[in-house]
MARDRENZA-858386 format. One line per 10 residues: their letters; for each residue x, y, z of N, C-alpha, C, O, CB. Coordinates in pm, 1 decimal, decimal comma. Atoms other than C-alpha are relative to their C-alpha. Glycine has a CB too. Layout:
MARDRENZA-858386
a) X/Y/Z/X/Y/Z/X/Y/Z/X/Y/Z/X/Y/Z; ...
end
This chain:
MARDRENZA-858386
xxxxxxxxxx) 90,6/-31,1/108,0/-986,4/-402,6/-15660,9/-133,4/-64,7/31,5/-143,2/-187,3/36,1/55,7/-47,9/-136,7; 124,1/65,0/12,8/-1345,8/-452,4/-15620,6/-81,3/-8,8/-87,0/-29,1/31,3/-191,0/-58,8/24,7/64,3; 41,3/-3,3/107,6/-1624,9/-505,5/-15839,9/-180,8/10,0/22,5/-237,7/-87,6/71,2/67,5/-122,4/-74,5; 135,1/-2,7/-87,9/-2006,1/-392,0/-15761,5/-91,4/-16,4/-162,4/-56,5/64,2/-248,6/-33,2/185,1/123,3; 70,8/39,9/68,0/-2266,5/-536,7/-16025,3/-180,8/62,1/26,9/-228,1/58,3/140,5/39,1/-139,0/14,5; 87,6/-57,7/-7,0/-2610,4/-368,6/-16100,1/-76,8/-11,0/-71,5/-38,4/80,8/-144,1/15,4/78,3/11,2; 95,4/15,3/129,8/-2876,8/-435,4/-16355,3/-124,8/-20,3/-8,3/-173,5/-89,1/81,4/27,8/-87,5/-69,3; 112,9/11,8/-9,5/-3231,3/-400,8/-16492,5/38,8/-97,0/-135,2/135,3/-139,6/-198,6/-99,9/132,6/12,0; 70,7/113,3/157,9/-3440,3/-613,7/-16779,9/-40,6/128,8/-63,6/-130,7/203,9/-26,1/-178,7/-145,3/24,5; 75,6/-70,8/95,6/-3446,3/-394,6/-17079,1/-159,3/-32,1/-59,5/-220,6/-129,1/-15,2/85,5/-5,0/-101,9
xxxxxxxxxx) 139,0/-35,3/75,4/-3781,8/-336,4/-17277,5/3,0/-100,1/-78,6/105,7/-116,5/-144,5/-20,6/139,1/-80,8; -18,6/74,1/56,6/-3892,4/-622,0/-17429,8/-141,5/-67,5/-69,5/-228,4/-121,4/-1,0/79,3/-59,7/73,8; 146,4/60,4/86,7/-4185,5/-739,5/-17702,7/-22,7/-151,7/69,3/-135,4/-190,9/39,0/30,0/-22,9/-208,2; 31,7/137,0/-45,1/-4197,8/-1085,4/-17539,2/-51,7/27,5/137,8/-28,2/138,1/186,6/127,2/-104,6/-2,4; 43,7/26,9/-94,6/-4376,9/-1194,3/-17223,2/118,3/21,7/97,8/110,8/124,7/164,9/-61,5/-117,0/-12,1; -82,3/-3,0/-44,1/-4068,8/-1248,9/-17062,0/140,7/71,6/-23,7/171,0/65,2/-142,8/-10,5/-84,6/5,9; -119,0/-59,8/17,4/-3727,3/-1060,4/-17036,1/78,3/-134,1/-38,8/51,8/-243,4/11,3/52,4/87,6/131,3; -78,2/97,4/-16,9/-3449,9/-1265,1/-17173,8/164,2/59,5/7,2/264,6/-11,6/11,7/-34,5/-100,5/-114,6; -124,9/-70,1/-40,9/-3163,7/-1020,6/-17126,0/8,1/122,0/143,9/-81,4/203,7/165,5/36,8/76,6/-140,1; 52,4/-74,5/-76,4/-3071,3/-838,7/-16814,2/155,7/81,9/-45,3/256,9/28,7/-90,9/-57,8/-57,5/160,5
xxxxxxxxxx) -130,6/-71,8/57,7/-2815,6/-503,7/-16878,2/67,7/38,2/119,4/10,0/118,4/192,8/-25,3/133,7/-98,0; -80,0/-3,9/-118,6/-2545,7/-508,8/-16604,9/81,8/120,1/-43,8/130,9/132,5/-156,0/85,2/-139,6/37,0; -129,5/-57,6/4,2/-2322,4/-225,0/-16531,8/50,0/24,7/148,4/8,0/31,4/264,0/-4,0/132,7/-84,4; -145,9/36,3/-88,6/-2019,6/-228,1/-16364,2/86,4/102,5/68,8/130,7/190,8/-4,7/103,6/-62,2/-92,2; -80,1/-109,2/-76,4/-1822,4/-12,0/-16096,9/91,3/-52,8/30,0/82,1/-171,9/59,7/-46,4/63,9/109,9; -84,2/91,6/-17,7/-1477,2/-67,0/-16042,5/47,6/65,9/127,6/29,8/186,6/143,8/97,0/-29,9/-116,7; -140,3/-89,8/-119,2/-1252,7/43,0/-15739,8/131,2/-40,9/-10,0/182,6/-147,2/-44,9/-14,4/-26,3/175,3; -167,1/11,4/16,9/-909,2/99,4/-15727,9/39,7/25,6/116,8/19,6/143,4/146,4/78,8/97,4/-100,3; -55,0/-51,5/-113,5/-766,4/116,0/-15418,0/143,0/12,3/46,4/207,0/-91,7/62,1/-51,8/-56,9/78,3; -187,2/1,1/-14,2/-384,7/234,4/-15335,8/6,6/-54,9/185,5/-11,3/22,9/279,2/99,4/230,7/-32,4
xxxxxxxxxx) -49,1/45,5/-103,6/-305,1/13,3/-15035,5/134,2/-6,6/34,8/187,3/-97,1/99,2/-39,4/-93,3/6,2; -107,0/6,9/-6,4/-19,4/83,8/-15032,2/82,3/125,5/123,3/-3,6/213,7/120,7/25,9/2,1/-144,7; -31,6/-145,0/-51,5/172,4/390,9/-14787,8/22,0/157,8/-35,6/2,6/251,4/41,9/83,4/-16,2/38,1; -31,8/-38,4/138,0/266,3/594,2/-15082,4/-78,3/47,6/-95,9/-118,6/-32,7/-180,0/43,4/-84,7/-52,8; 79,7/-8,9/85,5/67,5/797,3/-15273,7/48,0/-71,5/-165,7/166,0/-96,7/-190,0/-27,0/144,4/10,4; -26,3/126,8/116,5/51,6/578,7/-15638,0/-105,1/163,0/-119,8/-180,8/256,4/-93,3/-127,3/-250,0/51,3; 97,1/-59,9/131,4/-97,9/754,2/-15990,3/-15,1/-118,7/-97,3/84,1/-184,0/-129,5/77,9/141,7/-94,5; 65,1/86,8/113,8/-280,8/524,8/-16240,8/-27,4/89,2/-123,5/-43,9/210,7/-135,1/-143,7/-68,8/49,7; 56,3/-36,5/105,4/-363,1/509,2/-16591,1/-105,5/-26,4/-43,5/-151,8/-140,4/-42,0/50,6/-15,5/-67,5; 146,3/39,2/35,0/-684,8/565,1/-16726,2/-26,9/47,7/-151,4/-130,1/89,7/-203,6/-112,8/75,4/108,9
xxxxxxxxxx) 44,5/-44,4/151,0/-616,8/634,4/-17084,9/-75,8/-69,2/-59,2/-51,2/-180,4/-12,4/92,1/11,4/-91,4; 74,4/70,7/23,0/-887,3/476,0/-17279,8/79,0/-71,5/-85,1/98,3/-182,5/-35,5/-110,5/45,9/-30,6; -122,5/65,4/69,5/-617,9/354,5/-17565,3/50,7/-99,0/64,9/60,6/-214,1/22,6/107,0/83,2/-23,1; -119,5/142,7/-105,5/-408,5/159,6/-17273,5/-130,7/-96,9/4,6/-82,2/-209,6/13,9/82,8/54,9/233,6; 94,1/116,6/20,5/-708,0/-60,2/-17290,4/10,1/-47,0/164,8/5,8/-165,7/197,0/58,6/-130,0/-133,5; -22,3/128,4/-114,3/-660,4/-115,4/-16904,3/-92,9/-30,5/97,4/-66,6/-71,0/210,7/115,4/18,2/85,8; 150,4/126,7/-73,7/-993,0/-256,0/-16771,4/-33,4/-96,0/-96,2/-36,2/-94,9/-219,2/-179,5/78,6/34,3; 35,0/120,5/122,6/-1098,8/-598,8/-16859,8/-108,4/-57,3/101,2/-97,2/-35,6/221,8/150,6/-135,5/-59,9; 93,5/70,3/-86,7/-1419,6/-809,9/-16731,3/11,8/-148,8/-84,9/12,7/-189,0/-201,2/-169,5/80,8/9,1; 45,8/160,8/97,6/-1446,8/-1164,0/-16797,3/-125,8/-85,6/109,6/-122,2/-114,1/229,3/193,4/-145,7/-19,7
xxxxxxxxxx) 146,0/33,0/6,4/-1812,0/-1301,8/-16789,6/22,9/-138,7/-1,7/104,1/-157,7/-92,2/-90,5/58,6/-125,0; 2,3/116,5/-2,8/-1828,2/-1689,5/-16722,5/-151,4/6,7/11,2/-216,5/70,1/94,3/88,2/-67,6/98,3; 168,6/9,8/-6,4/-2200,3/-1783,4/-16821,6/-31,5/-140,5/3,3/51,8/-231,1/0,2/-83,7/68,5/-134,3; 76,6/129,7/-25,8/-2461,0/-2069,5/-16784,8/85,7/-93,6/-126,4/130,5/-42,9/-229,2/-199,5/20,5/-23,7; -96,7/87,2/50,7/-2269,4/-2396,9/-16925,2/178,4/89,0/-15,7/243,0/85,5/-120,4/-75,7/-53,9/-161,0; -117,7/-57,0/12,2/-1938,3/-2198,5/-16859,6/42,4/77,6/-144,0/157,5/94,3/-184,3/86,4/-105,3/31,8; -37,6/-85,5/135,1/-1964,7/-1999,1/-17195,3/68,5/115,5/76,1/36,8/165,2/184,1/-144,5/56,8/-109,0; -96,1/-141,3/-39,5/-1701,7/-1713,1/-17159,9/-4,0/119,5/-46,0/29,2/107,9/-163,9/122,2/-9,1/-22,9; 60,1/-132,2/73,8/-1784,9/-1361,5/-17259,4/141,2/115,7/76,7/173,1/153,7/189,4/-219,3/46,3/65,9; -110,3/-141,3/-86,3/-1490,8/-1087,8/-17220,6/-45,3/131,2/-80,2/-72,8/149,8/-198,8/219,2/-19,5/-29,2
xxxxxxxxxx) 111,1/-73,1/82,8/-1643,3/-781,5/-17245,6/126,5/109,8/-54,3/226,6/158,5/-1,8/-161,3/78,3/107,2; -75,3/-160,7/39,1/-1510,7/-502,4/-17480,6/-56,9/114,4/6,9/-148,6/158,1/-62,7/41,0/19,5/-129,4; 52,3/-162,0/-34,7/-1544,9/-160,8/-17324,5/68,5/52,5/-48,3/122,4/140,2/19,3/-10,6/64,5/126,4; -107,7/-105,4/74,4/-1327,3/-16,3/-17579,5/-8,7/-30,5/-190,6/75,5/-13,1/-278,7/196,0/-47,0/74,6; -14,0/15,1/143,5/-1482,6/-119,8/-17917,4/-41,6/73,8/-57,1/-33,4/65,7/-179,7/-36,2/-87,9/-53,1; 32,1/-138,7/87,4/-1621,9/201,6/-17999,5/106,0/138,1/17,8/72,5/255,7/31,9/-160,3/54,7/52,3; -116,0/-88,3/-21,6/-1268,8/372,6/-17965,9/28,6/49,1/-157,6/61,3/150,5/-219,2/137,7/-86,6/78,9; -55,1/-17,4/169,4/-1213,0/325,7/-18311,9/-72,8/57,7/-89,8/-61,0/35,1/-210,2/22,7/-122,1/-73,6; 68,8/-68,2/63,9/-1470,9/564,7/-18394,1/4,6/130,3/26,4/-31,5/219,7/-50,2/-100,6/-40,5/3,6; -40,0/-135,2/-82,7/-1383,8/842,2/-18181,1/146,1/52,0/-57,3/219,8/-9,7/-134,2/14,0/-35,1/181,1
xxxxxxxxxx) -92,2/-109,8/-20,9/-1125,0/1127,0/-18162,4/63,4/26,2/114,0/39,8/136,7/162,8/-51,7/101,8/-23,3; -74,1/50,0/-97,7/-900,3/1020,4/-17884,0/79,4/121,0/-24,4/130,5/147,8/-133,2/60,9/-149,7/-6,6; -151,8/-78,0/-9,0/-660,0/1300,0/-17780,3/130,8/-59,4/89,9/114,1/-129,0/190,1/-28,5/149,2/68,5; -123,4/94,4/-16,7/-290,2/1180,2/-17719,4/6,1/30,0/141,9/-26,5/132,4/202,0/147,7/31,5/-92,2; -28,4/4,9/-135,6/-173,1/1017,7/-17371,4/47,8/150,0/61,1/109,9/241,9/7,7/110,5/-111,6/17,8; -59,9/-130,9/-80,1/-110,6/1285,9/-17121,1/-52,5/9,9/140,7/-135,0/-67,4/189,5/-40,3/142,6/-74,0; 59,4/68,2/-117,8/-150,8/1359,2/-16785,3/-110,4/37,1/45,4/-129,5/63,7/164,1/69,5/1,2/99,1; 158,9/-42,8/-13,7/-490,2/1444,1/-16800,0/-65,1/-178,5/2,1/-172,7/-213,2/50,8/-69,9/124,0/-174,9; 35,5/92,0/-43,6/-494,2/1088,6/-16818,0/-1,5/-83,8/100,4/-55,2/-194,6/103,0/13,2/-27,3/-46,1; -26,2/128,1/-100,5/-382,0/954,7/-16494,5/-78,9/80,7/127,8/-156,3/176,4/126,4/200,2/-50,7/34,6
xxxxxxxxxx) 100,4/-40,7/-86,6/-512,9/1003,8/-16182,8/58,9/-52,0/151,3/87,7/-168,5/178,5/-150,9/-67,0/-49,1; -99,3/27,4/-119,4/-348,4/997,8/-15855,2/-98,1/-5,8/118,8/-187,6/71,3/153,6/124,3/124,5/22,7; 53,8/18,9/-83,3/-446,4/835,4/-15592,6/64,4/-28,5/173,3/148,7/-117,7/183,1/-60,3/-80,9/-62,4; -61,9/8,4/-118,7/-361,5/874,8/-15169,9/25,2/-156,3/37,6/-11,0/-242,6/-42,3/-84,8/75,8/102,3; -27,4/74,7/-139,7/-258,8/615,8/-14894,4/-177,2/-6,0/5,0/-253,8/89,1/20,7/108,6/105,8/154,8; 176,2/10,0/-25,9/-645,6/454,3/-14882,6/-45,3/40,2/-74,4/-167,1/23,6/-80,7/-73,8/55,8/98,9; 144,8/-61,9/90,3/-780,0/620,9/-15132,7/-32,7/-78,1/-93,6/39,5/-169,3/-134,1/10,4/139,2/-78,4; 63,7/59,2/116,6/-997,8/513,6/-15390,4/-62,6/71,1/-134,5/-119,1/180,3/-141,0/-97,0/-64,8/54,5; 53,1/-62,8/165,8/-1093,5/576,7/-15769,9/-97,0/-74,1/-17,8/-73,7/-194,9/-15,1/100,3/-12,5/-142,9; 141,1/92,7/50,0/-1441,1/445,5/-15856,4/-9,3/60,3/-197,9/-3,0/175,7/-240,2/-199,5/74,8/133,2
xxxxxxxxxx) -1,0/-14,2/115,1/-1466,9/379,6/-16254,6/-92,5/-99,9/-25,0/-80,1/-218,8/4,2/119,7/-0,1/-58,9; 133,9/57,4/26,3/-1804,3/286,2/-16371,9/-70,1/112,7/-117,3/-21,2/205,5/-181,6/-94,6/-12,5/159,9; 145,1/-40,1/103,9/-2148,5/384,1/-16585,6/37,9/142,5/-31,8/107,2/200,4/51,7/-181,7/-4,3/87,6; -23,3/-127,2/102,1/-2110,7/695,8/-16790,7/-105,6/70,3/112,8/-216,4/17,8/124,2/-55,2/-13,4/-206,9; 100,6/-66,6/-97,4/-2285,0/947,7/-16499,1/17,0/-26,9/110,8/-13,5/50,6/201,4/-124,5/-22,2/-13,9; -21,0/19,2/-166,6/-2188,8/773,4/-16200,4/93,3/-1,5/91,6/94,5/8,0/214,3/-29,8/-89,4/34,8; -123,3/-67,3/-82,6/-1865,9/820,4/-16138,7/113,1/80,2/-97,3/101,4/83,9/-219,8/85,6/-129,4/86,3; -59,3/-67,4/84,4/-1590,4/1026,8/-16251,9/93,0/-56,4/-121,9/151,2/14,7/-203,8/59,0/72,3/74,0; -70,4/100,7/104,6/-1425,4/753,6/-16474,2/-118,0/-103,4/-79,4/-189,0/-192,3/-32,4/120,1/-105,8/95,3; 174,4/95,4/114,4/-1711,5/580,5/-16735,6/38,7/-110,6/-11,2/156,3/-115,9/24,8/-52,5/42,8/-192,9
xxxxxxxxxx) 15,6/126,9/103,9/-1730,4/238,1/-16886,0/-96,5/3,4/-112,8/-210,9/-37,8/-93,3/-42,1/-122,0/73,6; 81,1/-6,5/74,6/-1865,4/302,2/-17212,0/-138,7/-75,8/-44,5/-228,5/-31,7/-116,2/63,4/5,4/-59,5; 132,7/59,5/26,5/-2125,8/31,9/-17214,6/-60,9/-134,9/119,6/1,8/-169,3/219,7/20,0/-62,9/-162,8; 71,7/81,1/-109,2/-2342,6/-220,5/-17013,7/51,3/-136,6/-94,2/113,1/-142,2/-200,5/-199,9/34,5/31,6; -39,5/148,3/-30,0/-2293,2/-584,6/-17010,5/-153,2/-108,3/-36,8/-188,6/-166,2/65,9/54,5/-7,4/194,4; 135,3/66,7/11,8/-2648,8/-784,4/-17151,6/59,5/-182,8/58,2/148,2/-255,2/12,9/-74,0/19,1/-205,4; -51,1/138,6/-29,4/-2644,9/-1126,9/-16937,9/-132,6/-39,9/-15,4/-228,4/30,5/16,6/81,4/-38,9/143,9; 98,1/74,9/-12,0/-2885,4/-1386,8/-17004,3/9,1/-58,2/85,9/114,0/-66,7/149,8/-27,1/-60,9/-76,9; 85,0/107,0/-134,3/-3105,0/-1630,9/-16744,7/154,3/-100,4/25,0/218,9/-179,9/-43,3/-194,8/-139,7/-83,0; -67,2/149,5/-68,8/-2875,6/-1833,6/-16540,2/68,7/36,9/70,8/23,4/135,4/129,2/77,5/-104,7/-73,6
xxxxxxxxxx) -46,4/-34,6/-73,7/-2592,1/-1811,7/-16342,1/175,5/94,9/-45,8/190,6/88,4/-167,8/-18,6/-119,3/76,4; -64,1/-58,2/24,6/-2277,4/-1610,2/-16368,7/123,2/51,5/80,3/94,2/85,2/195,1/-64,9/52,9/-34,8; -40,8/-22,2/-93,4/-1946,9/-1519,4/-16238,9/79,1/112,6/-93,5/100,8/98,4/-213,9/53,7/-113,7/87,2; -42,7/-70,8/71,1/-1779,1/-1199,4/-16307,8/136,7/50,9/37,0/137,1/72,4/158,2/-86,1/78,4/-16,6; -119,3/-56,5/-77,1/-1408,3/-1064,2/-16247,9/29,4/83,1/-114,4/17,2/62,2/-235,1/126,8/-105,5/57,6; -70,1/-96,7/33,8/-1251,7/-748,0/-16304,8/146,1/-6,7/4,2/197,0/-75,3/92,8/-40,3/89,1/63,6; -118,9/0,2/37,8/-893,0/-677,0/-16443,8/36,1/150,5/9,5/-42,6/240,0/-21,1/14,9/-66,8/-131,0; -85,6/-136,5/29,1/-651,1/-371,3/-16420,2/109,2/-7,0/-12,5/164,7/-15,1/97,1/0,8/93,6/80,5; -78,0/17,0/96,7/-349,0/-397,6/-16671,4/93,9/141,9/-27,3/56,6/214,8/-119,2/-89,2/-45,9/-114,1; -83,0/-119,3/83,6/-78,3/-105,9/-16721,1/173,2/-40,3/35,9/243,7/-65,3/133,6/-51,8/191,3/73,0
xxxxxxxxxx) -156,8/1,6/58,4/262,4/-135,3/-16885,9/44,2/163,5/27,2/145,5/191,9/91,2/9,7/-49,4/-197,7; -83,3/-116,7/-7,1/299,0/246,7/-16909,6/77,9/54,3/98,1/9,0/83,7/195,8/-59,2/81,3/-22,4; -70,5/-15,7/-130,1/554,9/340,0/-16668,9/-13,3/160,2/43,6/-1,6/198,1/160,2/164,8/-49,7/-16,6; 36,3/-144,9/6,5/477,8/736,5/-16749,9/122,8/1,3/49,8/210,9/-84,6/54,0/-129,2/75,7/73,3; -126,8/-34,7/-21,7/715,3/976,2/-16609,3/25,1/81,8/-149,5/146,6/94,3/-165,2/99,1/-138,2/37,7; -36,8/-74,8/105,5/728,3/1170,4/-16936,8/-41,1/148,6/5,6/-155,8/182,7/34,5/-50,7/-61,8/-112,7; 30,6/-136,4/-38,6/753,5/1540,2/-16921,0/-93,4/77,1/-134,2/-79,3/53,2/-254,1/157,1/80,8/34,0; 94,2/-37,7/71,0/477,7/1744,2/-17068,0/86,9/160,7/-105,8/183,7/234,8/-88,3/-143,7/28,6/124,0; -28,9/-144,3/71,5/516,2/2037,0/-17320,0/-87,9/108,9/91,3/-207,9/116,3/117,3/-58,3/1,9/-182,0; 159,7/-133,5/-59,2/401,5/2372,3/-17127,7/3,6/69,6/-101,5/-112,7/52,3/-137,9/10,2/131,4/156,1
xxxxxxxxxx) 31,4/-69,5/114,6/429,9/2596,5/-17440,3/-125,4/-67,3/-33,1/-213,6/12,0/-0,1/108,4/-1,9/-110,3; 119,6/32,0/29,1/125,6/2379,7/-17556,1/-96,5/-53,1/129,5/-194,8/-124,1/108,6/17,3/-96,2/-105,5; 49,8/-17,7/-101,2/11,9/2379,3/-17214,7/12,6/-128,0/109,0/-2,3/-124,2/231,1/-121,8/40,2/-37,2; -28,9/149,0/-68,2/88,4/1979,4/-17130,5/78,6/0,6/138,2/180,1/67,1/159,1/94,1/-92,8/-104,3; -55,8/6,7/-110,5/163,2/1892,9/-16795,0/81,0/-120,7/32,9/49,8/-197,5/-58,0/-88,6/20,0/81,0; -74,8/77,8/-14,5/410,6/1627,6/-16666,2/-94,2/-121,7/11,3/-196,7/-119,8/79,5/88,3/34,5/98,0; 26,4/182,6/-20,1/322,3/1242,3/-16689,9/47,4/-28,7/137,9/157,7/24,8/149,2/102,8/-115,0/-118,0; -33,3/1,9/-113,3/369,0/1151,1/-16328,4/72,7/-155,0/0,9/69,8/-190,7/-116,8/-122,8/34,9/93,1; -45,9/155,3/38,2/534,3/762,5/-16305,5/-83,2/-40,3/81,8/-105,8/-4,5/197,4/154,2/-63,1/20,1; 132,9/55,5/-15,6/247,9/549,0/-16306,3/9,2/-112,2/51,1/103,4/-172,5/-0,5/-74,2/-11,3/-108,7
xxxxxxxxxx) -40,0/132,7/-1,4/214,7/209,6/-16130,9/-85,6/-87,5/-121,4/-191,7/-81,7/-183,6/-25,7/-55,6/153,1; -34,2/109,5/109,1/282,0/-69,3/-16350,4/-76,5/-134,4/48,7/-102,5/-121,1/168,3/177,3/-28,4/-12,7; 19,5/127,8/-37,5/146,9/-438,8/-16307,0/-168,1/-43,6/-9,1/-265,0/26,7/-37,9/63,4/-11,2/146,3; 179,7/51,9/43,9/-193,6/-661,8/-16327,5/-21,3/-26,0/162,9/50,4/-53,7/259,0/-34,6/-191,3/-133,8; 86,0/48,0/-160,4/-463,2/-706,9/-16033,6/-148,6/-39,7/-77,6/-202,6/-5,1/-182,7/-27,3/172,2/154,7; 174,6/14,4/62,5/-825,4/-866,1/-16045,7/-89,9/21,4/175,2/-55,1/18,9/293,2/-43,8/-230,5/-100,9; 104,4/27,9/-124,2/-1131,2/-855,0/-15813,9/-14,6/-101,6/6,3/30,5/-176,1/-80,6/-123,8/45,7/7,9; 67,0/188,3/-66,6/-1266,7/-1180,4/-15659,1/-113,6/-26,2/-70,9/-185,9/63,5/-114,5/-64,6/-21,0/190,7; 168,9/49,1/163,1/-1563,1/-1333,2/-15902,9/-105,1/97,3/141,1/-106,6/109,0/263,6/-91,3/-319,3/-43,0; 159,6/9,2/-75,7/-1890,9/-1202,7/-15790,0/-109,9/-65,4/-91,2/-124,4/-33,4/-209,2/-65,0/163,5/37,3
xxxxxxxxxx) 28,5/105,4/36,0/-2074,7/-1429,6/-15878,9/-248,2/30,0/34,2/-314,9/37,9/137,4/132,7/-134,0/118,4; 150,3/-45,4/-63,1/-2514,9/-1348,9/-15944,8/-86,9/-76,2/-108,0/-50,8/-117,2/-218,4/-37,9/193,6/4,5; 140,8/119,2/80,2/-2831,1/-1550,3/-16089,6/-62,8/144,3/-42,8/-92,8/245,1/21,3/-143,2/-140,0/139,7; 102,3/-98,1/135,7/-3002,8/-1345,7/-16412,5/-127,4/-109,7/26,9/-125,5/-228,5/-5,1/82,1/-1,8/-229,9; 122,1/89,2/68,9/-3365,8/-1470,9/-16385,6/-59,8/46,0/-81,5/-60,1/169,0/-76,3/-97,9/-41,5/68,9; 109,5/-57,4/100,5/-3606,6/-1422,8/-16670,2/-143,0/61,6/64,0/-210,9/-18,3/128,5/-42,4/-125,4/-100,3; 126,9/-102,8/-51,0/-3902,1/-1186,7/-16562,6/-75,6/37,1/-31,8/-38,2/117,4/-117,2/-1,1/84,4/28,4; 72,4/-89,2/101,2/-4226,8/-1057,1/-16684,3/33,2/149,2/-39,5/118,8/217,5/16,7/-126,5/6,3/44,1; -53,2/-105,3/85,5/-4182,0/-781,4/-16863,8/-124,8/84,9/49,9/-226,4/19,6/25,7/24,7/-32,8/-178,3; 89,6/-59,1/-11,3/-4432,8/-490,6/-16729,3/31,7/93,6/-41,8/128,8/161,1/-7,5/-47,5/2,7/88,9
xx) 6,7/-121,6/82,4/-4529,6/-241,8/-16984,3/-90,1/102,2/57,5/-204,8/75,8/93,7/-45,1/-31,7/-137,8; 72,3/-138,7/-58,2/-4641,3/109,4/-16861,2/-51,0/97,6/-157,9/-107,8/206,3/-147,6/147,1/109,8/118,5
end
């Protein structure tokens, strides 16, 4: 699992920026021989980042707190996503790859270390209805992994207005 970090200084009435908005790409990679299928239902809740900031304040971010406003249609296998021997799933910024993270990450000035999480219990394997057109749940791997911190300095910046 890797974890690639990216961010500008939003727009800001002060001289200086004091937030910069990070977003986040994840990879998944099946190292394994064996093609593998993952879950990417947004419900399974299974990405997690945890943010260690200046004086070790801890920030875990929720990319899933505007679920509870939406119209989620039920698990299925439109949710998983199968991946080869080597291959990789990139899940990031809403536009940049084929799997989103609903929102950016605001880090303030200092230093920072960040690690990614990937979390699934569902074992799938559940057969779909085809009368309503559902296709089979494939059996999904199970178990937790993280990326390695990456670890990046937010400085504060003038702010140039156009």
């Amino acid at each position: 699992m890797l974890l690639n970090v990216e961010g500008n200084c939003p727009n800001s009435t002060t001289r200086m920026a004091t937030k910069m908005n990070a977003q986040m790409t994840i990879a998944l990679r099946n190292t394994s021989d064996k093609e593998i299928a993952v879950n990417l239902y947004a419900e399974a809740r299974y990405l997690s980042v945890k943010a260690v900031g200046p004086g070790g304040k801890i920030v875990n971010v929720d990319f899933y707190s505007r679920l509870k406003m939406m119209d989620i249609r039920a698990f299925g296998a439109w949710a998983t996503k199968r991946i080869a021997p080597g291959g990789i799933v990139f899940i990031g910024p809403m536009g940049e790859a084929k799997y989103g993270m609903g929102q950016g990450l605001e880090l303030t000035p200092g230093e920072w270390t960040l690690t990614a999480g990937y979390k699934n219990r569902n074992v799938g394997g559940q057969k779909g209805n085809k009368k309503e057109g559902n296709l089979d749940v494939p059996k999904l791997w199970t178990g937790t992994i993280s990326s390695g911190d990456a670890k990046i300095t937010v400085e504060a910046r003038p702010v140039v207005r156009r």
